[in-house]
C-alpha positions as a Markdown table, in Angstrom:
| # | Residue | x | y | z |
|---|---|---|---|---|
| 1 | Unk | 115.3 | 90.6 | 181.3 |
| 2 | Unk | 114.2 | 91.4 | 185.0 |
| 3 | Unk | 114.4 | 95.1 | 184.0 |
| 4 | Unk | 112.0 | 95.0 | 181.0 |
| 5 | Unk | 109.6 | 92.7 | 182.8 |
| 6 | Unk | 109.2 | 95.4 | 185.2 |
| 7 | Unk | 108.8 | 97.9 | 183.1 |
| 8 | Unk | 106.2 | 96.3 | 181.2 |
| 9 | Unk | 104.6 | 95.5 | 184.3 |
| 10 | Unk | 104.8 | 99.4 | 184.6 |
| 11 | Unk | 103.3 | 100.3 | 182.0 |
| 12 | Unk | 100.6 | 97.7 | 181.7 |
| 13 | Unk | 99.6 | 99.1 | 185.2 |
| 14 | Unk | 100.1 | 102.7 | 184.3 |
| 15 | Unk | 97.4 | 101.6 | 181.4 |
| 16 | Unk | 95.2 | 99.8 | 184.1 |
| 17 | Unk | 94.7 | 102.8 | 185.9 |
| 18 | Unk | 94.2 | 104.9 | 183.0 |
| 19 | Unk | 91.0 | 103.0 | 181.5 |
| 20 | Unk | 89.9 | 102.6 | 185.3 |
| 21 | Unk | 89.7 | 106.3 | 185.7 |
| 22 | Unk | 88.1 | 107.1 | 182.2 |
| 23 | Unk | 86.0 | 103.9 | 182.6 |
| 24 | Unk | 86.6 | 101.9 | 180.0 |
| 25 | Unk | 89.3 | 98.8 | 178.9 |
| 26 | Unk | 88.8 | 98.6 | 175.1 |
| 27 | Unk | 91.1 | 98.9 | 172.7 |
| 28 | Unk | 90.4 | 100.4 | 169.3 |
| 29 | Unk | 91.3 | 98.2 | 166.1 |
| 30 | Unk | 94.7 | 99.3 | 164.4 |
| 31 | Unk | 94.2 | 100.9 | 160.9 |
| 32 | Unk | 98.1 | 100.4 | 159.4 |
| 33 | Unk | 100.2 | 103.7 | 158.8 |
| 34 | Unk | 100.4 | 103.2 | 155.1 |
| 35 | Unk | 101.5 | 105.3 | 152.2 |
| 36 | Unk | 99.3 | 106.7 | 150.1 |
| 37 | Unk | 99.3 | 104.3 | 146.9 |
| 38 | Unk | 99.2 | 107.1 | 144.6 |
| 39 | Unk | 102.3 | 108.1 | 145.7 |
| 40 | Unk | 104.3 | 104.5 | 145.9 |
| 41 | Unk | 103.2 | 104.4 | 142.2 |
| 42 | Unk | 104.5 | 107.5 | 141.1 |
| 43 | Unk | 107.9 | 106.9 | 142.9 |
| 44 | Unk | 108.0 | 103.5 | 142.1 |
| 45 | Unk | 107.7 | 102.4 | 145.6 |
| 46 | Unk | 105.5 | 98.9 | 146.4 |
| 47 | Unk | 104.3 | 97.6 | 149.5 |
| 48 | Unk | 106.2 | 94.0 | 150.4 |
| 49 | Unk | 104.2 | 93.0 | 153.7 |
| 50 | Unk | 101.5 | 93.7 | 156.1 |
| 51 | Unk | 101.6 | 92.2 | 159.8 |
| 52 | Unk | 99.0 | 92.8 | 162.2 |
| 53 | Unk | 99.3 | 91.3 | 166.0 |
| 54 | Unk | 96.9 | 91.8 | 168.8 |
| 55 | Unk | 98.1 | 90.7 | 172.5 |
| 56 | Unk | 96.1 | 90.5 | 175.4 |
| 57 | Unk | 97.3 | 90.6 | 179.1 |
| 58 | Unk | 95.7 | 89.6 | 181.9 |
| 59 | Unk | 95.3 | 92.3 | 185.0 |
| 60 | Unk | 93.4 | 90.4 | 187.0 |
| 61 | Unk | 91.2 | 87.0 | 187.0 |
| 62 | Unk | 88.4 | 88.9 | 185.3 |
| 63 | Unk | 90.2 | 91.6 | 183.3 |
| 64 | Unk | 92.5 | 91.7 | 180.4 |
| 65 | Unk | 93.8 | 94.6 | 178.0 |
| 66 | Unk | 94.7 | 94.4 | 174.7 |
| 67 | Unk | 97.6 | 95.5 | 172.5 |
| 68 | Unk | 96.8 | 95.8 | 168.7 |
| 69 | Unk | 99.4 | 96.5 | 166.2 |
| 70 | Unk | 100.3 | 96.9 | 162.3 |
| 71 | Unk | 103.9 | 96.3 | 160.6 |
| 72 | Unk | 103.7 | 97.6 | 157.5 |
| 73 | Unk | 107.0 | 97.4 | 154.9 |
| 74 | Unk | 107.7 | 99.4 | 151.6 |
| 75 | Unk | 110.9 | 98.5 | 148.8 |
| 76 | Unk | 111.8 | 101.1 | 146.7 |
| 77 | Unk | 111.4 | 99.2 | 143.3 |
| 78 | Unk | 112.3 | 102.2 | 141.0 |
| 79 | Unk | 115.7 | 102.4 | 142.6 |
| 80 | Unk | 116.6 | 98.1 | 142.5 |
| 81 | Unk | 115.8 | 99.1 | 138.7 |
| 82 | Unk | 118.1 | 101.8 | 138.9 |
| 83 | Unk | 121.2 | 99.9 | 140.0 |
| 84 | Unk | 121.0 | 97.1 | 137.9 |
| 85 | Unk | 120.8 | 99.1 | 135.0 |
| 86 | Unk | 124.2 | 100.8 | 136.0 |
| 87 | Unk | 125.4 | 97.4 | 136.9 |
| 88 | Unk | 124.7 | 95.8 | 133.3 |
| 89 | Unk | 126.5 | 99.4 | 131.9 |
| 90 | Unk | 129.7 | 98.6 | 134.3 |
| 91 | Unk | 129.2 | 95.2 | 132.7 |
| 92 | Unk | 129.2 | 96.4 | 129.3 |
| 93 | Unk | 131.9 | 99.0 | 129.2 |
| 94 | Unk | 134.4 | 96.4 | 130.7 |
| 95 | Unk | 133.9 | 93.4 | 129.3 |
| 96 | Unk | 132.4 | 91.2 | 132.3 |
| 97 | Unk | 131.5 | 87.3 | 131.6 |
| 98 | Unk | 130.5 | 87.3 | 134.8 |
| 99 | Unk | 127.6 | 88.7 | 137.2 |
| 100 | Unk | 128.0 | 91.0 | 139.6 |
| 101 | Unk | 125.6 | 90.2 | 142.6 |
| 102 | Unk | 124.8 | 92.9 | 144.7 |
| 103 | Unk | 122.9 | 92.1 | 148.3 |
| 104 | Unk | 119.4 | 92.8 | 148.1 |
| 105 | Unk | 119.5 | 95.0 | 151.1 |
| 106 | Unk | 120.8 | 97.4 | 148.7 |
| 107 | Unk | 117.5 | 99.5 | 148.4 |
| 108 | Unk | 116.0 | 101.7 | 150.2 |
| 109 | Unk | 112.9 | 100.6 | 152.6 |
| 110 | Unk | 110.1 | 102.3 | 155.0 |
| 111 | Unk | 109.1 | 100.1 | 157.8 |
| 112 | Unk | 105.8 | 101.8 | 159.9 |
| 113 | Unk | 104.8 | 100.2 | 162.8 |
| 114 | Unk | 101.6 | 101.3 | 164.4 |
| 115 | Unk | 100.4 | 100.4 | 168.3 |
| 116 | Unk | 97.0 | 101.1 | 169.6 |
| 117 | Unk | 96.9 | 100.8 | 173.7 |
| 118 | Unk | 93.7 | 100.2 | 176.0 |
| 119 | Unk | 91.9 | 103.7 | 175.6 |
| 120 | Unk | 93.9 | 105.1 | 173.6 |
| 121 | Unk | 96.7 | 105.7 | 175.4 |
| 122 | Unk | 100.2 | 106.6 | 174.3 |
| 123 | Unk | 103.0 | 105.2 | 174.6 |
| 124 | Unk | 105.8 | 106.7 | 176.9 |
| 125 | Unk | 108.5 | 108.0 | 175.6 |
| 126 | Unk | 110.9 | 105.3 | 177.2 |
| 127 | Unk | 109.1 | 102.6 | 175.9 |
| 128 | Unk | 109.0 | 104.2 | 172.1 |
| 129 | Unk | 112.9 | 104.6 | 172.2 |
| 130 | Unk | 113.1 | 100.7 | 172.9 |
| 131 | Unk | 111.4 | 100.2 | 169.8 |
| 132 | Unk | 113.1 | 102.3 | 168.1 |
| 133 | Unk | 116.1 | 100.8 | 169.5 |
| 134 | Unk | 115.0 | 97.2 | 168.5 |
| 135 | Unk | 114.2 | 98.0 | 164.9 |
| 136 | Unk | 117.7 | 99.4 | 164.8 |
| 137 | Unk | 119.1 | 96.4 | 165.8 |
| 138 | Unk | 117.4 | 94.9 | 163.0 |
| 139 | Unk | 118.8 | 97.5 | 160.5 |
| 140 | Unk | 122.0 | 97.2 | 161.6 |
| 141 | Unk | 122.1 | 93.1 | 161.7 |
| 142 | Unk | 120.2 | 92.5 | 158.4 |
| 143 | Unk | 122.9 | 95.3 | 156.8 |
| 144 | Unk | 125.9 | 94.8 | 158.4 |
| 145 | Unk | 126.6 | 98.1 | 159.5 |
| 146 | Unk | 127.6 | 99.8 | 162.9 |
| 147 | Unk | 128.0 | 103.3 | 164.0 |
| 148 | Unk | 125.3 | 104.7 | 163.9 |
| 149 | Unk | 124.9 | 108.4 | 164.3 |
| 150 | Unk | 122.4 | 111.2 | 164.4 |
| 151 | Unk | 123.5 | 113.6 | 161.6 |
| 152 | Unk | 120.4 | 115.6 | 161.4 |
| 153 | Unk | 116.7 | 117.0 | 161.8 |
| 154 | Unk | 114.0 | 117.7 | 159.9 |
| 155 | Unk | 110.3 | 118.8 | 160.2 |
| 156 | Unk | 107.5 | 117.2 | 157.8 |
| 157 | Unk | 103.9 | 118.0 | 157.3 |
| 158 | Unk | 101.7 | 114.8 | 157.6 |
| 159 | Unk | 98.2 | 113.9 | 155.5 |
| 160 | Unk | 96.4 | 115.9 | 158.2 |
| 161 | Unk | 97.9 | 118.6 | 158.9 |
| 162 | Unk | 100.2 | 118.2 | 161.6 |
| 163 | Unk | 104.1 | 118.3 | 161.8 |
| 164 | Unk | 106.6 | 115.6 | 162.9 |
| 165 | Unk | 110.4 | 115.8 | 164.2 |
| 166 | Unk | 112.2 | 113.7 | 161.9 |
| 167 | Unk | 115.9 | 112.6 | 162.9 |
| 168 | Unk | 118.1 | 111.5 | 160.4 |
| 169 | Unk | 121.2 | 109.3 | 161.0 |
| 170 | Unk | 124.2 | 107.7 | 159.1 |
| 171 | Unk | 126.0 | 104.3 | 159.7 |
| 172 | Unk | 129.0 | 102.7 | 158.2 |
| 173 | Unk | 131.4 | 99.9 | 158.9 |
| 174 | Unk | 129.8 | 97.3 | 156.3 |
| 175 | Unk | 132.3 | 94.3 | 156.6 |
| 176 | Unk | 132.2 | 94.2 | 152.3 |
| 177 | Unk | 134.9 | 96.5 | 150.5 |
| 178 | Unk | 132.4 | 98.8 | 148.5 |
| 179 | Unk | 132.7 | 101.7 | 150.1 |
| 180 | Unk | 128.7 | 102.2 | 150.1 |
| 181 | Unk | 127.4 | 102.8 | 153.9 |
| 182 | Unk | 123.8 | 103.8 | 155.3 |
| 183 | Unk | 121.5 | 107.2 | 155.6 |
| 184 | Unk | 118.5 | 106.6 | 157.4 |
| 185 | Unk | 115.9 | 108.3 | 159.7 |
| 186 | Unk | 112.7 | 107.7 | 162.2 |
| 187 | Unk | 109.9 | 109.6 | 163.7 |
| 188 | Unk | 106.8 | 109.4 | 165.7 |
| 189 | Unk | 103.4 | 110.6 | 166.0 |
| 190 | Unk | 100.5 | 109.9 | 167.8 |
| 191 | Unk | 96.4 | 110.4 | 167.0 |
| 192 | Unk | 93.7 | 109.7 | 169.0 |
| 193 | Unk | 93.7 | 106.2 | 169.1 |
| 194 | Unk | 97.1 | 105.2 | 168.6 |
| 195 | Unk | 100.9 | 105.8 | 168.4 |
| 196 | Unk | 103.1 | 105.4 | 165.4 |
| 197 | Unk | 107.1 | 105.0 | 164.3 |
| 198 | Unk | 108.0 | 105.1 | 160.7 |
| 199 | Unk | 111.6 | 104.2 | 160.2 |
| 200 | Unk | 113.6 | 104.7 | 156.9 |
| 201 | Unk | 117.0 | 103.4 | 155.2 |
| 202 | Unk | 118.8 | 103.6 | 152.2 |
| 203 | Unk | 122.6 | 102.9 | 150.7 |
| 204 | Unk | 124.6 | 105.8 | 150.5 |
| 205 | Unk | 127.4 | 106.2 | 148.1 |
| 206 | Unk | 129.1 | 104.4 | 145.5 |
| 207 | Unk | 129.4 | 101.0 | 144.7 |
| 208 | Unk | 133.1 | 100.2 | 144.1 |
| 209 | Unk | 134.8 | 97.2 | 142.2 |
| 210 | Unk | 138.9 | 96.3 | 142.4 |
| 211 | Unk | 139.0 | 93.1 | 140.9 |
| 212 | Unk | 142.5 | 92.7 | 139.4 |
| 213 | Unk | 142.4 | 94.6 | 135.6 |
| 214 | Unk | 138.7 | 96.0 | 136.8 |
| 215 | Unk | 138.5 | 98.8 | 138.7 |
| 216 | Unk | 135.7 | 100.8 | 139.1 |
| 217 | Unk | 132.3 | 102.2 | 140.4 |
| 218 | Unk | 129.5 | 99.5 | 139.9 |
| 219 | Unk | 126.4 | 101.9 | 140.6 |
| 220 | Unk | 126.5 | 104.7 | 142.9 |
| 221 | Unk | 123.2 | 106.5 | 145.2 |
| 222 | Unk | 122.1 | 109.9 | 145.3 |
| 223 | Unk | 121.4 | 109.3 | 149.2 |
| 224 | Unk | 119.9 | 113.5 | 149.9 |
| 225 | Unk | 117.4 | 112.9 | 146.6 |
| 226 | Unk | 116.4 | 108.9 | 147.9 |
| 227 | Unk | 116.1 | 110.8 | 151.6 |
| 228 | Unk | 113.8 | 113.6 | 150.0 |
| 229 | Unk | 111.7 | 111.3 | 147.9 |
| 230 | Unk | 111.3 | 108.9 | 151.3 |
| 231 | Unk | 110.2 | 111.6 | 153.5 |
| 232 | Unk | 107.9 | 112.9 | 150.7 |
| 233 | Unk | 106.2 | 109.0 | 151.1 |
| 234 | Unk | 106.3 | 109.1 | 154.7 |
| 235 | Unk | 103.8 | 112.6 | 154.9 |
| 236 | Unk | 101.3 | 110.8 | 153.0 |
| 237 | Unk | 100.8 | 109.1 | 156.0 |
| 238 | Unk | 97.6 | 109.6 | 158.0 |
């Protein structure tokens, strides 16, 4: 804790400095990284919350700076709809009285998270890979998985122009006996005013049912066409 107070201290005063020298304290207001809505519709993608935080800090009895940010989340609706139309055919085809109920974190998501700093500066590196590392956490708790491993890289062309690193990772060890695990990615890119982190997930696999005289595969995920269709969303991004 000690550690990431001084740190923070760090960069707050690394921040201080900066708008000292260019003169100025303010902090621009934090348009959300979302995807274009044209896109989410054709995709069948929809938008399932929007959180925007602003935090000031003091410097000194008479000074403060400002942190604004925007937490933007996407579902991939078109792909829920997907599995539970192979689940009612596994349903079907064997006789099943009963549901079959499948976690909702079965679908894929996009999670952009967008920070503007005290005249516009960027975040450092260290500090982004603690995000990074916190929203992975997150993945990995809300999911149940572990293991999480860089498999890949890829380079995307955003809205305006410009191209982003994207690293792409894969996961497993979810405690349930399906046999699905996790393909997922992040990257980051800064403008002039602020600094952004898109992160990405989606089950990969098949969906796998041994239940006495029932033996089977539920539903199953083309993980490479969800990962292409995500990162298609993701350059729509300004």
């Amino acid at each position: 804790m000690l550690l990431r107070t001084n740190k923070l201290v760090i960069l707050i005063t690394t921040i201080f400095l900066i708008s000292l020298i260019s003169g100025c304290l303010e902090t621009a207001n934090t348009q959300p990284a979302t995807i274009e809505e044209a896109a989410l519709e054709a995709y069948g993608w929809s938008q399932t919350s929007l959180e925007e935080k602003s935090m000031e800090q003091n410097i000194t009895d008479t000074t403060s700076i400002v942190f604004n940010s925007a937490t933007v989340k996407y579902r991939n609706e078109r792909l829920i709809s997907d599995i539970n139309e192979q689940i009612l055919e596994f349903k079907e085809e064997n006789n099943l009285p009963v549901s079959i109920d499948v976690p909702e974190s079965f679908s894929a998501q996009i999670i952009t998270y967008r920070l503007s700093l005290p005249s516009g500066a960027k975040l450092p590196t260290e500090l982004v890979s603690k995000i990074m590392d916190s929203r992975m956490n997150e993945i990995q708790e809300n999911n149940d998985i572990e293991n999480t491993q860089q498999a890949s890289t890829r380079t995307i062309t955003l809205d305006d122009g410009t191209e982003t690193v994207v690293k792409i990772f894969t996961a497993s060890g979810n405690s349930t006996e399906s046999g699905m695990k996790m393909m997922g990615f992040f990257t980051t890119f800064s403008n002039d005013d602020s600094s952004t982190i898109v992160m990405g997930f989606v089950p990969e696999g098949e969906y796998n049912m041994n239940a006495g005289i029932v033996n089977g595969t539920v539903f199953s995920i083309d993980v490479d066409n969800e990962i292409d269709e995500m990162l298609e969303l993701v350059s729509t991004i300004e």
